[in-house]
N, C-alpha and C positions, 0 to 999 in steps of 0.2 A: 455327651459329657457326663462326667461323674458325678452331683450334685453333692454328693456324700464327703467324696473327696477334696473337692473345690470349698465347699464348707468347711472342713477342716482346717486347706493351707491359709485362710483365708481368718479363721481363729488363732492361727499361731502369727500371722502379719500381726494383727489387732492385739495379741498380747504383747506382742517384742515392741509395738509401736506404745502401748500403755507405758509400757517399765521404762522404756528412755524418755517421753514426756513427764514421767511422776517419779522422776529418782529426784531423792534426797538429799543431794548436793551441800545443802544448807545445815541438813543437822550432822551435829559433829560425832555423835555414835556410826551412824552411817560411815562417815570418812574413814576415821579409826577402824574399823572392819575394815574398808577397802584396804587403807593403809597393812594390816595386819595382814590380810590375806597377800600382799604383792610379797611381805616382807616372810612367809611361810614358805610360798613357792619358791622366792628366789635360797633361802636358806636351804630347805631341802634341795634343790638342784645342786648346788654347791655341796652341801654336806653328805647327800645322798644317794644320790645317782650312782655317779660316776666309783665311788667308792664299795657301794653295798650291792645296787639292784646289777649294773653291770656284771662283776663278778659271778652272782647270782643266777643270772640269765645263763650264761657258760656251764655253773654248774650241776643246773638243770639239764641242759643240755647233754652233760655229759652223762647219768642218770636216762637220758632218752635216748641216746645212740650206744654210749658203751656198755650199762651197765644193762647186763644181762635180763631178758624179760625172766629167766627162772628165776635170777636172783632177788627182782624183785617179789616174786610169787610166794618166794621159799621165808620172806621174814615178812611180807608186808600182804601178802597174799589171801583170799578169802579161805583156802585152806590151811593155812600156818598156822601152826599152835600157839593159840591165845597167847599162855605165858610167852613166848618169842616176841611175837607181834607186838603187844603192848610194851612191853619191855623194851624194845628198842625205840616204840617210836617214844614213849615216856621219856627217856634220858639222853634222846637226840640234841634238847635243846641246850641242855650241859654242853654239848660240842661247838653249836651252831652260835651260839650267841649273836641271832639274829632279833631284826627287827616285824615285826606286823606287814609288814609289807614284804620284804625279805625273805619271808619264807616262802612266799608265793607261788615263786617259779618253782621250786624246789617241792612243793605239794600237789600243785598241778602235775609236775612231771610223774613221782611216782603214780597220783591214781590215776593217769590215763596210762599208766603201766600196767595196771590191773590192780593195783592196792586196794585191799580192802577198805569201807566206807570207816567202821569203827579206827583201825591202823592209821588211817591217813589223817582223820577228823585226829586221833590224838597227837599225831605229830605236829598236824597242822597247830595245835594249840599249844603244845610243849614247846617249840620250836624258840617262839619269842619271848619263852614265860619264865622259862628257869635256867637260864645261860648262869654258867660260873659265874663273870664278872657282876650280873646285875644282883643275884643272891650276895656276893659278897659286901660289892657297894649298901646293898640294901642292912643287911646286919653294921656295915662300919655305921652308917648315918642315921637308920632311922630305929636299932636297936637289934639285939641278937633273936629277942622272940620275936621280932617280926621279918627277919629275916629264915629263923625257921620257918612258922609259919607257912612265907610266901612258898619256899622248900618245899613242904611239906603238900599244902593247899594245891601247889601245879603239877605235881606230879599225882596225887590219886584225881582230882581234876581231870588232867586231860586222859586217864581211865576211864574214870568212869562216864567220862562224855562220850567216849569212844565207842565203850559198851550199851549206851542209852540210845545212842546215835544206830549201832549193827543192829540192835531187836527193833528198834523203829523201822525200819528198810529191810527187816530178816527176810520179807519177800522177794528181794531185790539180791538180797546176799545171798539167797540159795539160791537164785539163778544161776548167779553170779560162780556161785561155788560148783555148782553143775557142770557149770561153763569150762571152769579152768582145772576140773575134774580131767576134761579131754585133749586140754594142751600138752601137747609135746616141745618142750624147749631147744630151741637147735646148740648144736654144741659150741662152746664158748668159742670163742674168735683169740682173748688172747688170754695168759694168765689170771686168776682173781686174784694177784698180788700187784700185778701190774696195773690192772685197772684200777684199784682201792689207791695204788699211790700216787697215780695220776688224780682225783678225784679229791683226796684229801688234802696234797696240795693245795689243790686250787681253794678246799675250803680252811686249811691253815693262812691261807694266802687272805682269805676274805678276813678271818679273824683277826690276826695281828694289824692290818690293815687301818681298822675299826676300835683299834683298840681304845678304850678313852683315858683320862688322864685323871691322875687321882685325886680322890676329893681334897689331900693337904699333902703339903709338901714334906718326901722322907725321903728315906733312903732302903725301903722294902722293893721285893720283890717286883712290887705291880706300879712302882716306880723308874724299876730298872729297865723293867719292859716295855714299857711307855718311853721313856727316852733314848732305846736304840730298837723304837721298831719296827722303823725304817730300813735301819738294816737288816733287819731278821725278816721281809719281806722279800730284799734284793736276794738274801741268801736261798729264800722259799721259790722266787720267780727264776732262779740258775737252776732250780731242781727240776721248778717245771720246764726251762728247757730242755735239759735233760730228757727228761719223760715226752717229749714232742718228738725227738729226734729215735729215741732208742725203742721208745714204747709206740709212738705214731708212726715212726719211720720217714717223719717229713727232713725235708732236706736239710742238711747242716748250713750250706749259704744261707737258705731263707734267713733259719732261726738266730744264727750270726750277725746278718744284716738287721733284723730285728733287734737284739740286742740293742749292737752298736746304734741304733736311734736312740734306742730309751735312754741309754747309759747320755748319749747329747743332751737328750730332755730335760734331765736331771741339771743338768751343769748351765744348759740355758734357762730353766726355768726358777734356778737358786742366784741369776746373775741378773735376769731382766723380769720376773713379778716382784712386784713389791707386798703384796698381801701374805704372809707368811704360811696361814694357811692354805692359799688356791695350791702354794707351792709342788707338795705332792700328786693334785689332779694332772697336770699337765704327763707325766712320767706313765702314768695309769693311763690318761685316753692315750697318750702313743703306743705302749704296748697294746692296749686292746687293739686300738688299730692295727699294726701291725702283726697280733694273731690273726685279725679276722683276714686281712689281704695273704694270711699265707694259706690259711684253709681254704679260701676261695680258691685258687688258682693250685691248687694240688690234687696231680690227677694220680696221685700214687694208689689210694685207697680212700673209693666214695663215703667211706665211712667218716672221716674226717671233714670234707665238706659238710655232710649232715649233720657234722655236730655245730655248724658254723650255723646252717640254716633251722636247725632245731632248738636253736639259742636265742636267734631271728623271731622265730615264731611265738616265741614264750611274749620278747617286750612289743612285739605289734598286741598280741593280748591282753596282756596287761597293764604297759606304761599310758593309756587314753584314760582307764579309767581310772587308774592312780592319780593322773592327773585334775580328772575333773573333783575327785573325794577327798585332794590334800587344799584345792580351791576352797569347795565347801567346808571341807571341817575349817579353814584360815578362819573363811565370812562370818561361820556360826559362831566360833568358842574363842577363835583368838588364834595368836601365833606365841608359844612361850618353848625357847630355848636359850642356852646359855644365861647369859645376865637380860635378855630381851622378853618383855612381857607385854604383846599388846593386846587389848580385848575386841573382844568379836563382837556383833550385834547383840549376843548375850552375855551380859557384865559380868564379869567375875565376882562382885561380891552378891551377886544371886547363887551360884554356885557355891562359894565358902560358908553361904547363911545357909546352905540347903543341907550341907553334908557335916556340922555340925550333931554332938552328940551321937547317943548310939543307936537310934531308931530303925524299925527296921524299913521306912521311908528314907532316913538319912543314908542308910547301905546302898536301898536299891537305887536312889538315885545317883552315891557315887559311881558306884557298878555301872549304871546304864549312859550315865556322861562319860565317862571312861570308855566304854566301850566304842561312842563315837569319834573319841578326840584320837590324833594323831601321838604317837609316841616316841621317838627314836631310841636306839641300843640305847639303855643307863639314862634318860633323861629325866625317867619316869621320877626318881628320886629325890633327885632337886627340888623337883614339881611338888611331890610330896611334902618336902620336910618346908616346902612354903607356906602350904594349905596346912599342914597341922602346926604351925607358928599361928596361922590365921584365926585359929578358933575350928579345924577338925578334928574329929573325932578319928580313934584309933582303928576303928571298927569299921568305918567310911575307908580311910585309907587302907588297910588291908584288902578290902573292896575293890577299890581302884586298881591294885597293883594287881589282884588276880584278872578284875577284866580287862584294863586298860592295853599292857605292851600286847596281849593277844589279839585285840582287834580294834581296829578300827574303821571308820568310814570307806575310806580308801580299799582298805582290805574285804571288808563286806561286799563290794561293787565286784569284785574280782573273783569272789566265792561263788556269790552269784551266778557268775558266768560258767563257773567251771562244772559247781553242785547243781545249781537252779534255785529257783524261789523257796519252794518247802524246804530242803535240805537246809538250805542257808538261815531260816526263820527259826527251825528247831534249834541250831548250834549257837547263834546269838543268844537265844532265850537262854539253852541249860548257862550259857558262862555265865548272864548279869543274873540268872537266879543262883545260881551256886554263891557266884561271888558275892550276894547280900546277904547268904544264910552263912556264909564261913566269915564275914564282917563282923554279922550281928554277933555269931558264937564268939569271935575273937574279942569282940570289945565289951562283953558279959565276961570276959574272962580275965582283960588285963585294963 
């Protein structure tokens, strides 16, 4: 017998038996966390999933089976020319308008493409950092300089992370570059026009999807869009049939029969839910369903399948530990979306009292709370412009907004796995230290 071993299981009995003998029941901090964290999880499941990471997973996927390993080499590659490399992956997130979590599958896929460490670390950070919509909301509500600013701040940001990140690892990167020095790419399967419109679909499809709703009521543009874009979804989801059938060559009954579910979904799900919001989910997991049961069983071109089970592979990776890190961030910090704000075991007016002023104590610890708390597309703002009613400082909140929608708990757990420990400890650090030295300059400034 393992004496070592046996001591171990036998430490981990005696802790789990500690914590349910000695929990807290009685104090009401305690509850409120519990409460907060059910009310976290169950939000993002509803608001998130099904909506964002879904999607996400697929278009990953697609990234992993269709899109060419040259092509990834050719812009994202350890031999691609910096200006390219950085350049695309800097103003990816202008497209993406994703969340921290979000981009996930979408960063995993290209670097086990071969992406370079610099290329991908700045994607990975552009990705949730500077989407149109959040820049825009950001200058409507919380000011036009700080909606530059964040502009400004995310984009040489995740550069020069990028670049901090390659000379750290340069030993690693000229393996690396050596490596793909000797790859030969087999020749494309299908057009690169065909591919790009299947692909962009799907992430036009993620976007409008997502889209949020304006902070007051008009009659602009990002009003207009918001209230039919539902439809501009259905017209994006007929394209990607489309592109299933012409571009995959999957069968027209399948894709037909698919259809005809969703378009059901719709009509049953606007007749018998009552929560107006779930309403859209139900339409969404039938179609996904119904993608995944057509690629499964399509024996036209194994490439298809694999994009099913390459899609597979991304959320067994990453939906456990997203799980456990949207848990923990609920317990710690709270749960604050929409008009709902409840507090975690750590009060919130610890937090408002801390980030205060323009110190550069007060930056770094907006920066490094931020960086653990949870964010969704555009919430961050609200969030914001409550804390700086509260008594924060300008300098803090610029802070926030550069480290916050970039990463989170959740999202660390996941980099982890992909980079490793060192990787993941350097990239954390450059964000909450950049982000408390561009706070501090910003609030010496305005």
């Amino acid at each position: 017998m393992d004496t070592r071993k046996e001591l171990k299981i036998l430490g981990w009995i005696a802790a789990v038996f500690a914590a349910a003998f000695f929990l807290p029941l009685e104090s009401e901090r305690f509850m409120t966390a519990v409460n907060a964290t059910l009310d976290l999880v169950k939000w993002y499941a509803q608001e998130h999933v099904i909506l964002c990471l879904l999607p996400a997973f697929f278009i990953a996927g697609v990234i992993s089976v269709f899109v060419s390993q040259g092509a990834v080499l050719k812009y994202f590659g350890a031999n691609a020319k910096k200006w390219l490399s950085y350049t695309v992956a800097a103003v990816s997130g202008g497209i993406l308008a994703v969340c921290s979590c979000t981009i996930l599958p979408l960063f995993t896929s290209i670097y086990k493409r071969g992406a370079g460490l610099g290329p991908a670390v700045a994607f990975l950070y552009s990705g949730p950092a500077i989407s149109i919509l959040s820049i825009i909301l950001t200058a409507r509500i919380l000011g036009v300089e700080m909606g530059i600013a964040r502009t400004v701040g995310a984009v040489v940001f995740s550069v020069v992370i990028g670049l901090i990140m390659a000379f750290i690892f340069r030993k690693e990167e000229k393996a690396k570059k050596e490596e793909q020095m000797n790859i030969v790419p087999p020749p494309e399967k299908r057009p690169i026009w065909q591919t790009s419109m299947h692909f962009f679909t799907l992430v036009l499809i993620l976007v409008f999807a997502n889209w949020g709703a304006p902070s007051t009521e008009g009659t602009g543009v990002w009003n207009a869009i918001f209230t039919n874009k539902w439809y501009i979804v259905g017209v994006l989801a007929l394209m990607m049939c489309w592109s299933l059938v012409r571009i995959l060559k999957l069968r027209f009954v399948w894709v037909g029969l698919g259809v005809i579910a969703t378009g059901v979904s719709v009509v049953m799900a606007n007749l018998f839910v009552e929560n107006v919001k779930l309403v859209p989910l139900v339409p969404m997991i039938v179609a996904i369903a119904s993608l995944a049961l057509i690629l499964a069983f399509d024996k036209g071109d194994e490439d298809n399948r694999q994009w099913l089970y390459s899609s597979w592979g991304f959320a067994k990776q990453i939906m456990p530990l997203l799980g456990v890190g949207v848990v923990t961030a609920g317990f710690l910090l709270g749960s604050t979306h929409d008009q709902t704000a409840i507090a975690g075991v750590i009060p919130n007016e610890w937090i408002e009292w801390a980030v205060g002023g323009n110190s550069l104590l007060s930056n770094f610890f907006a920066s490094f709370t931020g960086a653990f708390m949870y964010f969704a597309t555009l919430t961050e703002v609200p969030i914001i412009q409550g804390l700086l009613a509260s008594g924060m400082g300008k300098g803090p909140a610029l802070a926030l907004l550069l480290a916050g929608p970039s990463l989170s708990l959740p999202n660390m757990l996941v980099i982890h796995g992909v980079m490793g420990t060192k990787k993941t400890v350097i990239f954390v650090s450059l964000v909450i230290v950049m982000a408390t030295l561009a706070g501090y300059l910003f609030g010496n400034l305005f």
